[in-house]
C-alpha positions in Angstrom: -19.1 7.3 9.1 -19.1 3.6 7.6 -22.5 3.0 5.9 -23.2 -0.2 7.8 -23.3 1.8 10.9 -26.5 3.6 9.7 -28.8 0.7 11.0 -31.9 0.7 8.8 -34.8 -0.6 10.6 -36.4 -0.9 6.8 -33.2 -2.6 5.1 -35.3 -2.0 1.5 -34.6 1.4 1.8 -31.4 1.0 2.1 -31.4 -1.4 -0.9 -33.0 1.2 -3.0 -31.3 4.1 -2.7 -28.2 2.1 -3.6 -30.2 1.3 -7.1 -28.9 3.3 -9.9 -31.7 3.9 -12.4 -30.0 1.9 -15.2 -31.2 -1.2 -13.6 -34.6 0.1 -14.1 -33.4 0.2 -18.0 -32.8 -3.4 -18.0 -35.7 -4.5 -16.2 -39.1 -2.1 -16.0 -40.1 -3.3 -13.0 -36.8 -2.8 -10.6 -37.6 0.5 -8.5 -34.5 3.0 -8.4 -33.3 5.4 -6.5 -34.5 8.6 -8.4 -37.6 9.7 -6.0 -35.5 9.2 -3.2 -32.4 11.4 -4.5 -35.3 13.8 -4.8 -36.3 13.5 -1.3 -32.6 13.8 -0.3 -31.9 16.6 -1.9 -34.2 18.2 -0.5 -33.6 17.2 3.1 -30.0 18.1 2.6 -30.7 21.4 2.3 -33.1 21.9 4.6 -29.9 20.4 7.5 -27.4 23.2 5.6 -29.9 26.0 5.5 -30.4 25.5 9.4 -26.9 24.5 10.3 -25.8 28.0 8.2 -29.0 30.2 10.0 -27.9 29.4 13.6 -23.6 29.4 12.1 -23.7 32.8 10.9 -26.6 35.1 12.7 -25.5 38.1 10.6 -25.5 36.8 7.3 -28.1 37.9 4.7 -30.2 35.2 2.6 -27.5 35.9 -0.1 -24.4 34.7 1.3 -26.2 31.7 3.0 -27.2 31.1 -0.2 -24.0 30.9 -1.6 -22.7 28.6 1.6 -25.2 26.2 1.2 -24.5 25.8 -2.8 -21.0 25.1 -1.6 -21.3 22.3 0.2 -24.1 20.7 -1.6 -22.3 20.6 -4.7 -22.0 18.0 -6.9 -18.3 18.2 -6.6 -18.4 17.5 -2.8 -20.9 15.2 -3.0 -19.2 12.6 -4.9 -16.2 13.0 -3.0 -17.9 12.6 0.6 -19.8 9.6 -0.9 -16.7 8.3 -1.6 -15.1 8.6 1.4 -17.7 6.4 3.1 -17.9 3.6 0.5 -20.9 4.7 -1.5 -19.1 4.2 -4.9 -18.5 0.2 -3.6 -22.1 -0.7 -3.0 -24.2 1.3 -5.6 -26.0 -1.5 -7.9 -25.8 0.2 -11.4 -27.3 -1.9 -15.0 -25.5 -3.2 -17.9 -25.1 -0.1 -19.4 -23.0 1.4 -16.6 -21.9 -2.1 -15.0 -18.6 -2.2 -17.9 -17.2 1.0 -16.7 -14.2 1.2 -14.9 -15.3 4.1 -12.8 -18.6 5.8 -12.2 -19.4 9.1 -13.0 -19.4 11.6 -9.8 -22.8 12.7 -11.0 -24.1 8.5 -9.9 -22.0 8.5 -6.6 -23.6 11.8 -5.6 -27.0 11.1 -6.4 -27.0 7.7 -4.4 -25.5 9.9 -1.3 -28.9 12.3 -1.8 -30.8 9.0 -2.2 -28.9 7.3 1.4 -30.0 10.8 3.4 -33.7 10.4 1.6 -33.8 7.2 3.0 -32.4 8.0 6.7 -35.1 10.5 6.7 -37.4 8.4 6.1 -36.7 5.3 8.3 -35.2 7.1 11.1 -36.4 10.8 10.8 -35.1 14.4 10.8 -32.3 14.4 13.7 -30.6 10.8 12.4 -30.3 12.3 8.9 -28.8 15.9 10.6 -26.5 13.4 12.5 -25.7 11.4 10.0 -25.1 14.3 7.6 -23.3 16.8 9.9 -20.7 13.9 10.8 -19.9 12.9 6.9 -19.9 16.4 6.2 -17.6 17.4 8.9 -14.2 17.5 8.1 -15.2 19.5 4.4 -17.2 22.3 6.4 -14.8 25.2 7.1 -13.2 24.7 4.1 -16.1 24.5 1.9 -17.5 27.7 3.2 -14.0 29.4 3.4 -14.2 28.5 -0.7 -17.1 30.1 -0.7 -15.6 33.4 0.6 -13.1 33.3 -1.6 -14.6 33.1 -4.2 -17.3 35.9 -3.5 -14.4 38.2 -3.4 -13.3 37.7 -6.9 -16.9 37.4 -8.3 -18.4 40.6 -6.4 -15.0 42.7 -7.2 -15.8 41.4 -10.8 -19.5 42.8 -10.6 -18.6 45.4 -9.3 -15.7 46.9 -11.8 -17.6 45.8 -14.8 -20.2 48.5 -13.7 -17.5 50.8 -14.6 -15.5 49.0 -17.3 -16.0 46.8 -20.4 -13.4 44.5 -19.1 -13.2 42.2 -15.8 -10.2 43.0 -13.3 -6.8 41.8 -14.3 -4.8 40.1 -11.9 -1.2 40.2 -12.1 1.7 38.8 -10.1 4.3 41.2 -9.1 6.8 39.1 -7.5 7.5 35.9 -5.0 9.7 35.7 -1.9 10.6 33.2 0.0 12.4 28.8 -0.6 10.8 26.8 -3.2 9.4 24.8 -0.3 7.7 27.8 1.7 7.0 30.6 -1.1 5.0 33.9 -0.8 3.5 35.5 -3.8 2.3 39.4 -4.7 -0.7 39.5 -6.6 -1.9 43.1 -7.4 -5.5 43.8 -9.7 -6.2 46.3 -12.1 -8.7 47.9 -13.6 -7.2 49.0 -16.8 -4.0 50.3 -15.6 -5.2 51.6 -12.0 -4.0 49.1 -9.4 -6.6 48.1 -6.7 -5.3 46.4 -4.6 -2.2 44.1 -3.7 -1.7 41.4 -1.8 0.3 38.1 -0.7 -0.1 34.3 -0.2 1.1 31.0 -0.2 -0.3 30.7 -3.8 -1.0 33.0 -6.7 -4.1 32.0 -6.0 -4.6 33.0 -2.6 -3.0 35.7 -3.5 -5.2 37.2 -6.1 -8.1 35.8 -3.7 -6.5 38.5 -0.8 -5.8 41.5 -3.4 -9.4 41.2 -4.3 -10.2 41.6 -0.9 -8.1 44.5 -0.2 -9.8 46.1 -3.6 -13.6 45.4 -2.0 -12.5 47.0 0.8 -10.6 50.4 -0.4 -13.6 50.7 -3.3 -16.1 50.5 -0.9 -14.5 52.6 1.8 -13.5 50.2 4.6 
């Protein structure tokens, strides 16, 4: 979604949550975008956290949680504001204006700012729209990262109840061309094995063995 599309009744808004607080260092009285990126933030998870309620009716508050932190990361921030020009328009001071790229932590913050400001000028369901459509194609993935990654950290929590060290993951062989490979990845605690299992990438891999461990430790 091209920013100019947004159509902002109040264009100053616009202006302003594209003003980097470093202007503000160069002249006192230039607003920036800060209380806005507050605003935005906050609206921004208000659209996940009801996107993620009515996506997964079964979840608990604790993997929602984790979901939401997922895709309002800093990380995926600066990349979606990238992907619809935020980066190009942002209107930084001197002391940012000689760099040859901004830092991700700037490019996010104005995106935060931009859905503060749709809020505002347009309300509730044109910043949902507006998010849900820049958001889109980063979704399933973001959440299946999220999955992923609970597998290793809860198998982690879970053996270190046990042991002094965290589960080692080892790879135990690869099949397959250079161009289409499958790897084994089993995890150990100490020298018991867990659980094994394969995929396109060790680190899938290790991501599926510590599934299959979750599962036999907790009877499934």
């Amino acid at each position: 979604m091209p920013l100019n599309s947004l159509n902002f009744q109040d264009l100053s808004l616009f202006e302003l949550a594209l003003t980097h607080s470093s202007c503000s260092k160069d002249n006192p009285q230039q607003l920036n975008n800060e209380r806005l990126e507050f605003y935005g933030d906050a609206v921004l998870k208000l659209i996940f956290s009801k996107y993620l309620f009515y996506k997964f009716p079964d979840s608990d508050e604790g993997v929602l949680t984790r979901y939401r932190a997922r895709l309002i990361s800093d990380a995926l921030l600066a990349d979606i504001a990238h992907e619809i020009g935020v980066d190009n328009q942002i209107k930084v001071g001197s002391s940012l204006a000689g760099k040859p790229k901004l830092p991700a932590s700037v490019i996010g913050d104005s995106l935060e700012a931009i859905i503060g400001a749709v809020y505002i000028d347009k309300g509730f369901d044109a910043a949902e729209n507006f998010v849900l459509l820049a958001w889109e194609p980063h979704i399933e993935n973001a959440i299946r990262d999220a999955i992923e990654k609970d597998y290793k950290s809860l198998l982690q929590e879970k053996i270190q109840r046990d042991h002094d060290n965290p589960p080692d993951y080892k790879t135990l062989g690869s099949s397959g061309p250079d161009h289409n490979k499958e790897f084994e990845v089993g995890v150990y605690a100490g020298d018991k094995l867990l659980g094994q299992a394969s995929g396109k990438s060790k680190k899938e891999a290790g991501q599926n063995a510590a599934k299959v461990a979750l599962e036999s430790l907790n009877g499934a």
